[in-house]
C-alpha positions as CSV (number, residue, x, y, z in Angstrom):
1,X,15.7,-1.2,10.5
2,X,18.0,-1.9,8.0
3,X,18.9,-0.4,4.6
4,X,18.7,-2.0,1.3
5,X,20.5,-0.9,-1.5
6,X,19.4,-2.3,-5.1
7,X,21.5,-2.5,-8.2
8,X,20.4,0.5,-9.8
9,X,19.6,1.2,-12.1
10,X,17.9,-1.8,-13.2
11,X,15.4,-0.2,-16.0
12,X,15.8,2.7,-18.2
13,X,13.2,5.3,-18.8
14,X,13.0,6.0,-21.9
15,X,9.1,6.7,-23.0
16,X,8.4,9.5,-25.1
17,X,5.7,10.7,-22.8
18,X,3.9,9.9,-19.2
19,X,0.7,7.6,-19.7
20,X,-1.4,7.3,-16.7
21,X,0.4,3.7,-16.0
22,X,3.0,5.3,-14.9
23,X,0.6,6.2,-12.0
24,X,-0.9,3.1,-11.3
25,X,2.2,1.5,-9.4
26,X,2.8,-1.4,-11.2
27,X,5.3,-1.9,-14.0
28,X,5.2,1.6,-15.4
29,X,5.6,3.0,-12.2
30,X,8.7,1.1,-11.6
31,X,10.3,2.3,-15.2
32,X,10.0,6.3,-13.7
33,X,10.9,5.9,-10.4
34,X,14.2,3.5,-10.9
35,X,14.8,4.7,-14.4
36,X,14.6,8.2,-13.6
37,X,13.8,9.6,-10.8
38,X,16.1,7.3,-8.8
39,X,19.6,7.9,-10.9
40,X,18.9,11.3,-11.1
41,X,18.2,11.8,-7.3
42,X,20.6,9.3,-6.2
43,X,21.3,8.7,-2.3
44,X,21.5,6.0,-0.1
45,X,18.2,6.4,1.6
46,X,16.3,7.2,-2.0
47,X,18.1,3.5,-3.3
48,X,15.9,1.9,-0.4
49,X,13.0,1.8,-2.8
50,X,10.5,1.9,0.4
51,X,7.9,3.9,0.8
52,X,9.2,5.5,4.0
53,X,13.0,7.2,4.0
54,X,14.3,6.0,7.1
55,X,17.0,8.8,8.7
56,X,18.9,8.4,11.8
57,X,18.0,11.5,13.7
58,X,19.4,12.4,17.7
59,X,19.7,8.3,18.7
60,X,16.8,7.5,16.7
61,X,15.6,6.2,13.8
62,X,12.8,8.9,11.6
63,X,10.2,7.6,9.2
64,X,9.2,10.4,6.4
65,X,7.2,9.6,3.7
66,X,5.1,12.0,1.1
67,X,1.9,11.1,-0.6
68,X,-0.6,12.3,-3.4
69,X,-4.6,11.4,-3.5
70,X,-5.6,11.9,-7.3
71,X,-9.2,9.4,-6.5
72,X,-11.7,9.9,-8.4
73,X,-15.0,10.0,-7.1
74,X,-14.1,12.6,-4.3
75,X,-16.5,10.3,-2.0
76,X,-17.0,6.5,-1.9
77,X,-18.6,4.2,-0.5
78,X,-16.6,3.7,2.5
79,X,-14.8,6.1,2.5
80,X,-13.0,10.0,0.7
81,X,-10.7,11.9,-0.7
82,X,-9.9,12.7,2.7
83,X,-10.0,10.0,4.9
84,X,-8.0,8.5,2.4
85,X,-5.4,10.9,2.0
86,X,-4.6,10.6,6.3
87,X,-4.9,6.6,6.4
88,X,-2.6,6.2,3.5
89,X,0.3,8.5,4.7
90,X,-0.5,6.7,8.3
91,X,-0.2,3.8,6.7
92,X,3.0,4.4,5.0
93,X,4.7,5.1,8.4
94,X,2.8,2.3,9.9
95,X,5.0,-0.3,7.8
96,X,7.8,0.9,8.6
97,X,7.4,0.6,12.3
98,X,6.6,4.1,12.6
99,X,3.1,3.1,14.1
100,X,2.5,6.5,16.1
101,X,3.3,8.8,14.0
102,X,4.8,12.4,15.1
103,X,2.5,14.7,12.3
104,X,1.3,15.2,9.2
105,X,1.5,17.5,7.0
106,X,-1.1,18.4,4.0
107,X,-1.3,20.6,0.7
108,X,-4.0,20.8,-1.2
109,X,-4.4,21.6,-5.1
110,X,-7.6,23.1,-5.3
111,X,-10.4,23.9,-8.6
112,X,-12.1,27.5,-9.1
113,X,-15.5,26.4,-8.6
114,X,-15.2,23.4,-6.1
115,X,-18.5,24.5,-3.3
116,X,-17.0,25.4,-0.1
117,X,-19.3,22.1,1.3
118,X,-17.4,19.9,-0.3
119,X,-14.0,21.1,1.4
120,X,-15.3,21.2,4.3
121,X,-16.5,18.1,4.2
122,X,-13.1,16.7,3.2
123,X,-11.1,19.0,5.9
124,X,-13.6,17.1,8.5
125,X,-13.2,14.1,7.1
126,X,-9.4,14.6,7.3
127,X,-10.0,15.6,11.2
128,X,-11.7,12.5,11.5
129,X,-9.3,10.0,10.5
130,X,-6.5,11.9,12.2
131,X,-8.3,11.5,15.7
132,X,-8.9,7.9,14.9
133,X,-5.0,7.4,14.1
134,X,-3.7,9.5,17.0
135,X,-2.0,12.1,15.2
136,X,-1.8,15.6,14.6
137,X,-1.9,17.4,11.1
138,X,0.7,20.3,11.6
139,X,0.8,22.3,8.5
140,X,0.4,22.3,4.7
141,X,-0.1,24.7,1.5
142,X,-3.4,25.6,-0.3
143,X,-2.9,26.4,-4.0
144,X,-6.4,27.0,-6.4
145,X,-6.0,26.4,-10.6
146,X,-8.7,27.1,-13.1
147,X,-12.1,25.2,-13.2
148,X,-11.4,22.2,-15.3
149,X,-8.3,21.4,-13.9
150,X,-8.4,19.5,-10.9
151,X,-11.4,17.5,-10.8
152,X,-12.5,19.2,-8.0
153,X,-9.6,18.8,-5.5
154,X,-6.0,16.8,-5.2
155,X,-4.4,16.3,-1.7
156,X,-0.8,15.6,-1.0
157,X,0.7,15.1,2.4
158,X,3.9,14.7,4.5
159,X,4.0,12.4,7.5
160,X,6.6,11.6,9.7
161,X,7.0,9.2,12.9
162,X,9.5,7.7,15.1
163,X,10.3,4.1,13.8
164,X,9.9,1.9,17.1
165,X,13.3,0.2,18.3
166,X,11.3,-3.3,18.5
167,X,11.2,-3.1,14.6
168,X,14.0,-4.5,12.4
169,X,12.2,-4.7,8.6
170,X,13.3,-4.9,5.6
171,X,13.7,-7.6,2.2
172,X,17.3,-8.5,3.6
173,X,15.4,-9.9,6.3
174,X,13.4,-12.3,4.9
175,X,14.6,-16.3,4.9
176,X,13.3,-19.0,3.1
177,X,10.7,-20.8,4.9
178,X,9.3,-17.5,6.1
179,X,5.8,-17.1,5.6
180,X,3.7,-14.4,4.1
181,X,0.9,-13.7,6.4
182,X,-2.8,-11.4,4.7
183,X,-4.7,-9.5,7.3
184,X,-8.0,-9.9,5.5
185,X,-10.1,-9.7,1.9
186,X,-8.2,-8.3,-0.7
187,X,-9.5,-5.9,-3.7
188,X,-12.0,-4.3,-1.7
189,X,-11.2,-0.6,-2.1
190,X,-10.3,-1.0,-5.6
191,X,-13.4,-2.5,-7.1
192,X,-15.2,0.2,-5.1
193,X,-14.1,2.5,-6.6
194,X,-14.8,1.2,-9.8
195,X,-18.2,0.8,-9.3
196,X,-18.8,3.9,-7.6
197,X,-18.1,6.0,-10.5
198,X,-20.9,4.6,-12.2
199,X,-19.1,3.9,-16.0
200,X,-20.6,0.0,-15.3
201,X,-23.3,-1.4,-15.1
202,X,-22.5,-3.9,-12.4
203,X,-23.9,-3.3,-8.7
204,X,-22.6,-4.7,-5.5
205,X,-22.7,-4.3,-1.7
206,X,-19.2,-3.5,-1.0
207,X,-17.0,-0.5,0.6
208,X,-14.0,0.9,0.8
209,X,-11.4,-0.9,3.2
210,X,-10.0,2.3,3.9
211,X,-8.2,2.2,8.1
212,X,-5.0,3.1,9.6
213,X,-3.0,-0.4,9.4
214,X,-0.9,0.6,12.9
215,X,-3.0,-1.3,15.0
216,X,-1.7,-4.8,13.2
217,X,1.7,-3.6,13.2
218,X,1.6,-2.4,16.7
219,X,-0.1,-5.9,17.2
220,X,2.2,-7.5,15.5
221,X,5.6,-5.9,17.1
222,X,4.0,-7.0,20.7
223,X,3.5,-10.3,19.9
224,X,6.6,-11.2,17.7
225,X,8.8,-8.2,17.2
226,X,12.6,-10.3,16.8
227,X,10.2,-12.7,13.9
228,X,8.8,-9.9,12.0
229,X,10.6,-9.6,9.1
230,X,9.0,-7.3,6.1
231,X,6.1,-5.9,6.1
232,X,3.8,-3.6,3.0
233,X,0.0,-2.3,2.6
234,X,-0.6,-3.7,-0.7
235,X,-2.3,-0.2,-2.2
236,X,-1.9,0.5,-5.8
237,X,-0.8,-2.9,-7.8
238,X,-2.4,-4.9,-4.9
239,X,-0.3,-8.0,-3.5
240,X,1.1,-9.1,-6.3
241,X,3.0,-6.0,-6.7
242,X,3.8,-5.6,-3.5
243,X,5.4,-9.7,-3.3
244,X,7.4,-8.7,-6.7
245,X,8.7,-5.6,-5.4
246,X,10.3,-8.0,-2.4
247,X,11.3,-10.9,-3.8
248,X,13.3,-8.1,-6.8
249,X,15.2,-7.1,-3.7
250,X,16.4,-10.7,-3.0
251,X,17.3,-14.0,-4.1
252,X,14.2,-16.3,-2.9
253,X,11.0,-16.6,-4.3
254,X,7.3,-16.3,-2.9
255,X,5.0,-19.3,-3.6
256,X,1.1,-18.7,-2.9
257,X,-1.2,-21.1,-2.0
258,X,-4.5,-19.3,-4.1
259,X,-7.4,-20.7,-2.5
260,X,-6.2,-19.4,1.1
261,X,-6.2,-16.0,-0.3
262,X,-9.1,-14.3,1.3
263,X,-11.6,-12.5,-1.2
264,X,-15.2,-11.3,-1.0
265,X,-17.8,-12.8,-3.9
266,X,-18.3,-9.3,-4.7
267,X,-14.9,-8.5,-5.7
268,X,-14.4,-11.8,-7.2
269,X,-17.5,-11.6,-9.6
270,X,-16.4,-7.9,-10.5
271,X,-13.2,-9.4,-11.4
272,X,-14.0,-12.3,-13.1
273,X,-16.4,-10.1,-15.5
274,X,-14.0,-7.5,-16.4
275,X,-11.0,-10.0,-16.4
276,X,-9.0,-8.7,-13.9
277,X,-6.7,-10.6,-11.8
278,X,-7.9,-9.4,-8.1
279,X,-3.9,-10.4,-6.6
280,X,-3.4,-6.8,-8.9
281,X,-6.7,-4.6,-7.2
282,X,-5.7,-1.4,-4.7
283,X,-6.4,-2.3,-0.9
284,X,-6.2,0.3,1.7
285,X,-6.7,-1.0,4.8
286,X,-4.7,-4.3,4.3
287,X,-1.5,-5.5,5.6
288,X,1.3,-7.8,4.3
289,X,3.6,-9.3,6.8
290,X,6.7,-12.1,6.3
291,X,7.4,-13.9,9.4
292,X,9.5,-16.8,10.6
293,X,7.8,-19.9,10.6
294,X,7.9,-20.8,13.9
295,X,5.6,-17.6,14.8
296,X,2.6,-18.0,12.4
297,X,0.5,-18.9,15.3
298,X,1.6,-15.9,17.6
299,X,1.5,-13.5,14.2
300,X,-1.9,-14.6,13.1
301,X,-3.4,-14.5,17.0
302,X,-2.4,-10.8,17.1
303,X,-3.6,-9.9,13.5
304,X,-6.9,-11.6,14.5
305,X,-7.3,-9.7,17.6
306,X,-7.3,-6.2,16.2
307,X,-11.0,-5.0,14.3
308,X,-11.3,-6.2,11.1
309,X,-8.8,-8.7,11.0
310,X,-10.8,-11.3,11.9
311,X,-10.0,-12.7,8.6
312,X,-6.0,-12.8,8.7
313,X,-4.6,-15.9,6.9
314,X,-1.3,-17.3,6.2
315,X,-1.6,-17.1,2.1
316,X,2.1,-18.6,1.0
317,X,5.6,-19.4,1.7
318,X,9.0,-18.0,0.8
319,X,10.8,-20.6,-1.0
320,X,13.9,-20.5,-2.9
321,X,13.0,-21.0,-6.4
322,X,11.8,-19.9,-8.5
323,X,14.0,-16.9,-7.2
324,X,13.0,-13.4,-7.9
325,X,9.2,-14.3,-8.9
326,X,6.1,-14.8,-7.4
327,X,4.1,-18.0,-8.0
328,X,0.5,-19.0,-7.6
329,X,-0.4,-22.8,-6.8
330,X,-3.9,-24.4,-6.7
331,X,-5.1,-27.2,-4.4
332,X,-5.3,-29.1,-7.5
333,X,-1.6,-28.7,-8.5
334,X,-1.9,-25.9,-11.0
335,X,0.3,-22.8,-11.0
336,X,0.9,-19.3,-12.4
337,X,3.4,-16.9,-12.1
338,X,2.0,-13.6,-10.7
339,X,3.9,-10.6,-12.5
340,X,3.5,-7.0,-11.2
341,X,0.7,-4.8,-12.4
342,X,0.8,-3.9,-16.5
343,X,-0.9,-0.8,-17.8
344,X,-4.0,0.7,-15.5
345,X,-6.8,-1.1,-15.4
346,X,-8.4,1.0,-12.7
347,X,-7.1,4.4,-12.8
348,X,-6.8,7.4,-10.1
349,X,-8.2,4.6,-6.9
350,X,-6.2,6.5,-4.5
C-alpha cells in the first residue's frame, strides 16, 4: 500500500456557515475537509485523502477508519440505521485491503424519548451484520440529548483491520489503459431512501444495497492481487465522485462508456423524474475497482462469482486526456463531462 500525498491545500474554506452540502460528499465536502480540516490537522497519513489511515504497526500495515450514520428514516427497505452503520465502516476497511477486519468500535448519540424497541432493534441489527462480516464490535460510548435533537438516534463507529500484504492500492497506481471495473446496479440505496421517507409521491420495488463489499475484494486479491490497482465503494456522491476524487490525485483521465453502466429501471425512472444524474446517487454495497487490462477477464470472473455480483461490468477506461476529469461517452458518439456531486440533492442517505 502506498501513500499519496496531494498538493494541499488545493481549496480554501471560507463559507460563512456549514450547509448540509458540506455533508453530502461531493464538492462541499471536499472544500471542509482539504480546506480546513486537512491544513489544520496536517500529517502525512491525514494528506492521503482515503477513507482508511493506513499506519505501519509491528511489520504490518493497520487500516483505521471512523464513521458517522446521520440516515434518515431509521429503517429502510433493505436495510437500517444499523446494519448500515457496520457494513459501511466494514466497507471502509474492505477497500483498503483490510478485508477481515480486527473490531469495531461504536458510539451512539442517543434522543430522550427514542422506545427502548427501537434500539434494540438497531443493537440486533448491528449484531447481525457484524456476524455476517466476521467481526467483533469491541467497545463504544452512549451519550442521550434532549427530545428533538437527534431524530431518534445517530451512530458513529471506529473499525480497524490488518491491510493484507497481497494488496498494493492506491491512485499512484493506476496506468493509462487500466480499466474501471462496477460490481453491479448503481443508485440503488440512494433512491431508497428517498422514497422511503415518503415526501414523493413516486412508488417503486426497490431496496437498499446495503452488504459488506470484502467478499469482492477478497475475490478480487485471489484472483489478481499484483493487477489490482485502486479500489472505492462509491457511497455518498456515488461513482462520479468517487472517479473525480482519483483521477484529482493523478495526471490521467477516466473515460466511461454510459450504456455499460449497470442501472435498475427503478432507479433510472426516479432519476429521470426528479432530474438527477444517477452516476451522483449513494450506493452501499457496490465496489469500484481499476485493473490492468490484461486482467479484466480474471477481475470480472471473481467479482461475478461472489452473491450479488452477478452483474459486474467493465464500465470505462483510464485514458490520458482529458487529464484530471471524468468523461461520459454514448454508443452514439456523444459525451459529457461527469463533475463531482454539487449541493445535496438527497440528504442524510447514510
Amino acid at each position: 500500500m502506498e501513500t499519496v500525498e496531494r498538493d494541499v491545500p488545493r481549496v480554501r474554506f471560507n463559507d460563512a456557515q456549514i450547509e448540509m452540502a458540506h455533508g453530502a460528499g461531493g464538492k462541499a465536502s471536499r472544500r471542509l475537509v482539504e480546506g480546513l480540516f486537512v491544513p489544520l490537522l496536517a500529517n502525512p497519513i491525514l494528506a492521503t485523502l482515503s477513507d482508511s489511515a493506513l499506519s505501519d504497526f509491528k511489520g504490518s500495515k493497520l487500516a483505521t477508519t471512523a464513521d458517522g450514520y446521520v440516515v434518515k428514516p431509521l429503517r429502510f427497505p433493505g436495510g437500517s440505521i444499523g446494519e448500515l452503520a457496520v457494513n459501511g465502516t466494514v466497507n471502509d476497511l474492505a477497500v483498503a485491503g483490510a478485508v477481515r477486519p480486527l473490531g469495531l468500535m461504536a458510539s451512539f448519540i442517543l434522543e430522550a424519548g427514542l422506545p427502548g424497541e427501537a434500539l434494540r432493534a438497531e443493537v440486533e441489527a448491528m449484531a447481525d451484520a457484524a456476524a455476517r462480516a466476521g467481526v467483533s464490535i469491541v467497545g463504544g460510548d452512549t451519550k442521550v440529548v434532549e427530545h428533538g435533537f437527534a431524530d431518534g438516534m445517530y451512530i458513529a463507529t471506529f473499525g480497524f483491520g490488518e491491510v493484507d500484504a497481497r494488496a498494493n492500492l492506491g491512485p499512484k497506481r493506476i496506468r493509462e489503459g487500466d480499466r474501471v471495473l462496477l460490481s453491479g446496479p448503481i443508485g440503488d440505496h440512494g433512491i431508497t431512501i428517498l422514497l422511503a421517507r415518503g415526501e414523493l409521491d413516486l412508488e417503486a420495488d426497490l431496496a437498499s444495497d446495503t452488504r459488506s463489499v470484502a467478499p469482492f475484494v477478497e475475490a478480487l486479491l485471489d484472483a489478481i492481487a499484483e493487477d489490482l490497482h485502486w479500489m472505492r465503494d462509491p457511497t455518498r456522491g456515488g461513482v462520479a465522485t468517487a472517479l473525480n476524487e482519483l483521477v484529482a490525485a493523478t495526471e490521467l483521465g477516466i473515460t466511461l462508456f454510459e450504456e455499460a453502466i449497470p442501472l435498475r429501471d427503478e432507479v433510472r425512472g426516479a432519476c429521470e423524474i426528479l432530474g438527477l444524474d444517477p452516476l451522483h446517487i449513494a450506493n452501499e454495497g457496490q465496489i469500484l475497482a481499476v485493473v490492468s487490462a490484461d486482467s479484466v477477464d480474471g477481475a470480472l470472473g471473481a467479482m461475478r462469482s461472489v452473491a450479488g455480483g452477478e452483474h459486474a461490468v467493465c464500465i470505462g477506461e483510464v485514458r490520458a486526456k482529458p487529464a484530471r476529469a471524468v468523461l461520459a461517452v454514448t454508443a452514439y458518439g456523444g459525451s459529457r463531462l461527469i463533475d463531482m456531486l454539487v449541493g445535496d440533492p438527497l440528504p442524510r442517505i447514510c
